[in-house]
C-alpha positions as CSV (number, residue, x, y, z in Angstrom):
1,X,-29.0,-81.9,68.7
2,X,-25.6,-80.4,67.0
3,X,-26.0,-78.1,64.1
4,X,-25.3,-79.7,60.5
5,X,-22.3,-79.5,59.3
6,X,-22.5,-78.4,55.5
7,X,-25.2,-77.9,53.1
8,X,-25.6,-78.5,49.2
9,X,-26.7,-74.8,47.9
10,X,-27.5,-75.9,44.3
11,X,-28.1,-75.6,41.2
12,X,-30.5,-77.8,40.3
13,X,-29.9,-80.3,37.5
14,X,-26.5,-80.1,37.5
15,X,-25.7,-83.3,39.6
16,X,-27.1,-83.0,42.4
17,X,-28.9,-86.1,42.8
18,X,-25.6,-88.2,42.5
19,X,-24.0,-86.0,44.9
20,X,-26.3,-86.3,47.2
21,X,-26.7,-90.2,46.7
22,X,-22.5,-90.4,47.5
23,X,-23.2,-88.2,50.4
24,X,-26.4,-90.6,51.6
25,X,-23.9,-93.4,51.2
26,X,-21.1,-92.7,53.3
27,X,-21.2,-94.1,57.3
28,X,-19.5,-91.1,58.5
29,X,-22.4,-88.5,57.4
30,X,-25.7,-88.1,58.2
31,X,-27.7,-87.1,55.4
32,X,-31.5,-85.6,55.2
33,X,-33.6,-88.6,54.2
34,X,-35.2,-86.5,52.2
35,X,-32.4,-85.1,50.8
36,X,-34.0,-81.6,50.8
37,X,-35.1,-80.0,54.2
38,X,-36.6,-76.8,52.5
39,X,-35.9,-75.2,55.9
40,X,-33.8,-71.9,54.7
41,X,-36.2,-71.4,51.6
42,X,-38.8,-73.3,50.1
43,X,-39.1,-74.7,46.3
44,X,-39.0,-72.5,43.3
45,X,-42.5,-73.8,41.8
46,X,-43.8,-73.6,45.7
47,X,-42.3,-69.9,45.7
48,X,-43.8,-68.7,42.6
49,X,-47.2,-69.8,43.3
50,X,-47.0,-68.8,46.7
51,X,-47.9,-72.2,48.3
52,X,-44.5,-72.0,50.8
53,X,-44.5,-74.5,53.5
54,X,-42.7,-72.1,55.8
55,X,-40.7,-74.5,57.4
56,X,-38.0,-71.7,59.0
57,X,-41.1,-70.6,61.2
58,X,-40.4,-74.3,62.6
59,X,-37.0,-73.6,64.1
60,X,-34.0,-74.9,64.4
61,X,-35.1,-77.9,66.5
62,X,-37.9,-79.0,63.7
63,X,-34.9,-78.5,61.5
64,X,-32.2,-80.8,63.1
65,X,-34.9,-83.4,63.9
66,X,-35.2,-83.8,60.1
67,X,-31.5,-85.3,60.2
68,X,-29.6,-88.6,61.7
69,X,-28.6,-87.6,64.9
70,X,-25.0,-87.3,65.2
71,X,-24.0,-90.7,66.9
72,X,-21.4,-93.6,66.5
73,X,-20.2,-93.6,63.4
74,X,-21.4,-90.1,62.2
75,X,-19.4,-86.8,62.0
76,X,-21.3,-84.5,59.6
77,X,-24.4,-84.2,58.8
78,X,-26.0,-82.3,55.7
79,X,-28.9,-81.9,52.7
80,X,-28.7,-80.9,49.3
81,X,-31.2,-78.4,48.4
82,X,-30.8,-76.2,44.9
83,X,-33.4,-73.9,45.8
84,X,-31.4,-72.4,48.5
85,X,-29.1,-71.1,45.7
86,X,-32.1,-69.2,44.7
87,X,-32.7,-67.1,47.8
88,X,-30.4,-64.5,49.3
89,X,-32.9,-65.1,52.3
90,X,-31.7,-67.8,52.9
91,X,-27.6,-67.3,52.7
92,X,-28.8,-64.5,55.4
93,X,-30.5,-67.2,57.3
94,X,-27.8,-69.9,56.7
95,X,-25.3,-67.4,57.8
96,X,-27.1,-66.7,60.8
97,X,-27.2,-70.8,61.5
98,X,-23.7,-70.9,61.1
99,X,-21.5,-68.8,59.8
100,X,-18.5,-71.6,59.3
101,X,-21.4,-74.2,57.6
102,X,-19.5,-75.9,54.3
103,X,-21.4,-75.3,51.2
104,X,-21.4,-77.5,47.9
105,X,-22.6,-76.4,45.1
106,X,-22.8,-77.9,41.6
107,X,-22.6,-76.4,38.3
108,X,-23.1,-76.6,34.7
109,X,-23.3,-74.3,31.3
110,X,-26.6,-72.1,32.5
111,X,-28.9,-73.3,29.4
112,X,-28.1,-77.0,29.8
113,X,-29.3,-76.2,33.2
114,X,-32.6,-74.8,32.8
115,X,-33.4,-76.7,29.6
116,X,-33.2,-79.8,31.3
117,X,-34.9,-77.7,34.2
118,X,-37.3,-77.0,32.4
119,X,-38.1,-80.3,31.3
120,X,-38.1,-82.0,34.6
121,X,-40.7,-79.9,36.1
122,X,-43.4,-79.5,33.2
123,X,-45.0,-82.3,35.1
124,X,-45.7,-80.2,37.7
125,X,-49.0,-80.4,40.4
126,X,-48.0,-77.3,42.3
127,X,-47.5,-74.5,39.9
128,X,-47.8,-74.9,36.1
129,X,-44.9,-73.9,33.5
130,X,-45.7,-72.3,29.9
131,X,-46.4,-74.9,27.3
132,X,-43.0,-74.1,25.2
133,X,-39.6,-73.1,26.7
134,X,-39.5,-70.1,24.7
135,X,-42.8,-69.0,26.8
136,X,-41.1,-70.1,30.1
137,X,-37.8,-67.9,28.9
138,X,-40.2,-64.9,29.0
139,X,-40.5,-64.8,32.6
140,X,-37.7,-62.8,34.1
141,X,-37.1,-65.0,37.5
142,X,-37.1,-67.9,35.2
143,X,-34.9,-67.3,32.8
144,X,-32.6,-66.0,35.4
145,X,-32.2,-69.0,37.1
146,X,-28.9,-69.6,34.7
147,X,-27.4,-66.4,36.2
148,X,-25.1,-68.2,38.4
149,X,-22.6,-65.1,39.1
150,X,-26.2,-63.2,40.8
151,X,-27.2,-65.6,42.8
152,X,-23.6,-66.7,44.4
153,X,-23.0,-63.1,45.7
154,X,-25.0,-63.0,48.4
155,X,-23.4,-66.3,49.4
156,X,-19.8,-64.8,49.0
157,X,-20.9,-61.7,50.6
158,X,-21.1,-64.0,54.0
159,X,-18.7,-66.5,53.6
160,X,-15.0,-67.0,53.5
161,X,-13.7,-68.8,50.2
162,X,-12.7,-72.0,52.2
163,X,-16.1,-72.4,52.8
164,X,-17.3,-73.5,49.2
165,X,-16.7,-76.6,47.0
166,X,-17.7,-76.4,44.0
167,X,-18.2,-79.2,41.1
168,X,-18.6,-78.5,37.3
169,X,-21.5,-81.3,36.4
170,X,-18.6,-82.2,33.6
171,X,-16.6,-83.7,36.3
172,X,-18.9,-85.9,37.4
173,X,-19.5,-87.5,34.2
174,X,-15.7,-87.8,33.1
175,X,-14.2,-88.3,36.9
176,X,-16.8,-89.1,39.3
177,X,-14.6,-91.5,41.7
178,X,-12.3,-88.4,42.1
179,X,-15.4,-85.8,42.4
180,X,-16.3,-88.5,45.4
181,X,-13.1,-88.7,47.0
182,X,-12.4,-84.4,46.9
183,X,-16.0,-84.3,48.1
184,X,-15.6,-86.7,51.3
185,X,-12.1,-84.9,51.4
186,X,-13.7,-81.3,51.8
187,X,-16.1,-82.6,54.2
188,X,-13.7,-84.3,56.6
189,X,-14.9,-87.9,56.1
190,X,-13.0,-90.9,55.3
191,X,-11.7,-90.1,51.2
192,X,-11.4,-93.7,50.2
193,X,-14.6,-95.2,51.0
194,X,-16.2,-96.1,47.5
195,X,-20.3,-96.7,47.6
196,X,-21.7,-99.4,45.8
197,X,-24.7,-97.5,44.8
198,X,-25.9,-97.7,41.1
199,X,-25.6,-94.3,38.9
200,X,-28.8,-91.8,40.1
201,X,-29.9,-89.0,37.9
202,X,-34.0,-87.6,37.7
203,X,-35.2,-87.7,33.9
204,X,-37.2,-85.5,32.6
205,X,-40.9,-86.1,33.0
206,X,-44.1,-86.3,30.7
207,X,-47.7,-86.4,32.2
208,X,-49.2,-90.0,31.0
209,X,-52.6,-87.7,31.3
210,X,-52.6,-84.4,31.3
211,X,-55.8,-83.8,32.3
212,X,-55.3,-85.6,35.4
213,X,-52.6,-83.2,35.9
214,X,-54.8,-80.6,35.6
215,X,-57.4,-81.5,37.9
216,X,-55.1,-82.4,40.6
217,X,-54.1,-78.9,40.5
218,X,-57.2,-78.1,40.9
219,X,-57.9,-80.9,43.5
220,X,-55.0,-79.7,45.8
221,X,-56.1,-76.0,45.1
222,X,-59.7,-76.9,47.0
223,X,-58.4,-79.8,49.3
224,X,-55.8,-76.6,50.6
225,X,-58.4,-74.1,51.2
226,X,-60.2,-76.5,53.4
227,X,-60.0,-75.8,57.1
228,X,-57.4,-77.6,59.0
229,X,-56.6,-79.2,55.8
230,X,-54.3,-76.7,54.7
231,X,-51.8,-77.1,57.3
232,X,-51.6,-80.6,57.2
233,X,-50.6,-80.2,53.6
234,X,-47.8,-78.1,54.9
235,X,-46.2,-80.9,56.3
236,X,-43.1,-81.5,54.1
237,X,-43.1,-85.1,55.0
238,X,-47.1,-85.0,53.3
239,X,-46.4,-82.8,50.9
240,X,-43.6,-85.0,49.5
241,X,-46.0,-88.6,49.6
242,X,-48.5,-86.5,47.8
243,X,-45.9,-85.7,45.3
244,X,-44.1,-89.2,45.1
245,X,-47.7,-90.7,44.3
246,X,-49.1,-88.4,41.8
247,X,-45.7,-89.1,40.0
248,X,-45.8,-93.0,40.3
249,X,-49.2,-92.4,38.7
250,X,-49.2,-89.9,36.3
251,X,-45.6,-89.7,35.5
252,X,-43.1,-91.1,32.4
253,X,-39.8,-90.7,31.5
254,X,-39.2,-88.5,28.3
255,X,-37.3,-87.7,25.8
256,X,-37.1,-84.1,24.8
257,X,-35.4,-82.5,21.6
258,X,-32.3,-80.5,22.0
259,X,-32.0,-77.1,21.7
260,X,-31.3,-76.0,18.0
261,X,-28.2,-74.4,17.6
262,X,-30.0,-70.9,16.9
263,X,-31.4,-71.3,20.2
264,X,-28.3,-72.4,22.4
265,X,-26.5,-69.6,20.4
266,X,-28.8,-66.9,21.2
267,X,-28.9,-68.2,25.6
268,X,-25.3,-68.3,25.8
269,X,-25.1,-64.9,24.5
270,X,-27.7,-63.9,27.2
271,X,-25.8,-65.4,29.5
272,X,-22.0,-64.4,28.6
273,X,-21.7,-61.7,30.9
274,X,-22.9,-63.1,33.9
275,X,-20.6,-66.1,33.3
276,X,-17.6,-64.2,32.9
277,X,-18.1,-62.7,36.3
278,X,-18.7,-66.7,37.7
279,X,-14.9,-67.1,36.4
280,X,-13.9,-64.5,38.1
281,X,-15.7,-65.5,41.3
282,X,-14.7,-69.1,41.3
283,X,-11.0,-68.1,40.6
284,X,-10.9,-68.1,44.7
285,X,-12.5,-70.9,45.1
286,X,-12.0,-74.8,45.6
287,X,-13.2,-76.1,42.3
288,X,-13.3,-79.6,41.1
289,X,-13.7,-79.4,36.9
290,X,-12.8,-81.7,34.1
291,X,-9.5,-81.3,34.3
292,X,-7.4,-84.0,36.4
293,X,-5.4,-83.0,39.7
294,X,-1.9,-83.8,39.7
295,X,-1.5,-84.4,43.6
């Protein structure tokens, strides 16, 4: 099977779930069911608990198998997985794959981010987060997930400008027919096709028990240890039903307060440097903000 054609890099939480659902909807691209392969790196809770499927060790043919294969109608093919963003491993291995793959990658202020980050994946089975953000902002690899400018180096040390789209997740809320359209455009699919697909987005989640959170932490700790049992677990395809029912069953939408201004106020401070070198990155880039196109 032919390589894939482009790749959604990240970040998390700043779109990328309607992205990838106008990407899903087109005829002409192929898209990961599963919208995220985790071939190039694994999750960030899977990588801080060191529970990684290893799914590179696979190959490339395990890899392309988890894709439409490239037939009638189809011309690219593609996933969107943030945690790759995460990882100069795998821009070294993506580059390696191929060197003229298209990347997308989504952005938005760095503590509206990992706020809402943080939020989304309190309900976690595979590795717990602190009990307060202010906890989780303690950990260094955390906390650094909003330094955008760090972690889009090692991409841009490896590939040519043309190579990158990037959307501001304010785009997508004031423009999204024309985030779709310079999207399909940048990918070489048919612009003007409009999906009739209903608005996606992944709230944030609350356990509805917590203790049964807890003891299926503990449950999946002692089922993994298991022999025989642990590689089965390792299957993304399992891992992901085991994930989808815990969070049909022990899973609710929340609401979570916003940051006070203090707070927001003291994060972009923390984070002013490293943006001011993302402007200067994304000055060469493609960039689709707020701000209309006059074509």
């Amino acid at each position: 099977m032919s390589k894939v054609d482009f790749i959604g890099i990240g970040a998390p939480k700043c779109g990328t779930t309607w992205l990838s659902a106008q990407l899903e909807a087109h005829p002409q691209i192929g898209f990961a069911p599963d919208k995220e392969v985790y071939y190039f790196a694994d999750t960030i809770l899977r990588r801080i608990a060191g529970k990684e499927l290893g799914c590179f060790e696979r190959g490339d043919s395990w890899y392309h198998m988890q894709f439409p294969a490239a037939t009638g109608a189809i011309t690219r093919r593609g996933e969107f997985c943030p945690s790759y963003f995460y990882s100069e491993e795998a821009a070294v291995r993506i580059a390696a794959y191929r060197p003229d793959i298209k990347l997308l990658l989504a952005l938005r202020p760095p503590i509206e981010m990992i706020y809402s980050w943080y939020w989304y994946n309190r309900n976690a089975v595979i590795a717990s987060l602190p009990r307060t953000f202010a906890e989780m902002m303690e950990n260094p690899f955390l906390r650094d997930l909003g330094c955008y400018a760090r972690h889009l180096k090692p991409y841009l040390d490896r590939f040519p400008a043309e190579s990158f789209l990037v959307v501001q997740f304010d785009a997508i809320r004031r423009d999204p027919d024309r985030v779709r359209e310079r999207t399909y455009e940048f990918l070489n699919v048919d612009p003007n096709y409009k999906p009739q697909i209903e608005s996606s987005k992944n709230a944030a989640r609350a356990p509805r028990f917590p203790l049964v959170q807890s003891a299926a932490q503990r449950v999946y700790e002692g089922v993994a240890a298991l022999p025989g049992v642990g590689a089965v677990l390792k299957s993304p395809t399992v891992a992901k039903t085991l994930q989808t029912v815990y969070h049909r069953l022990n899973s609710k939408a929340q609401k979570y307060e916003s940051l006070t201004p203090e707070e927001r106020a003291k994060w972009e401070s923390y984070y002013a440097a490293d943006q001011k070198e993302l402007a200067e990155q994304l000055s060469g880039l493609r960039v689709i903000d707020s701000k209309p196109s006059h074509k």
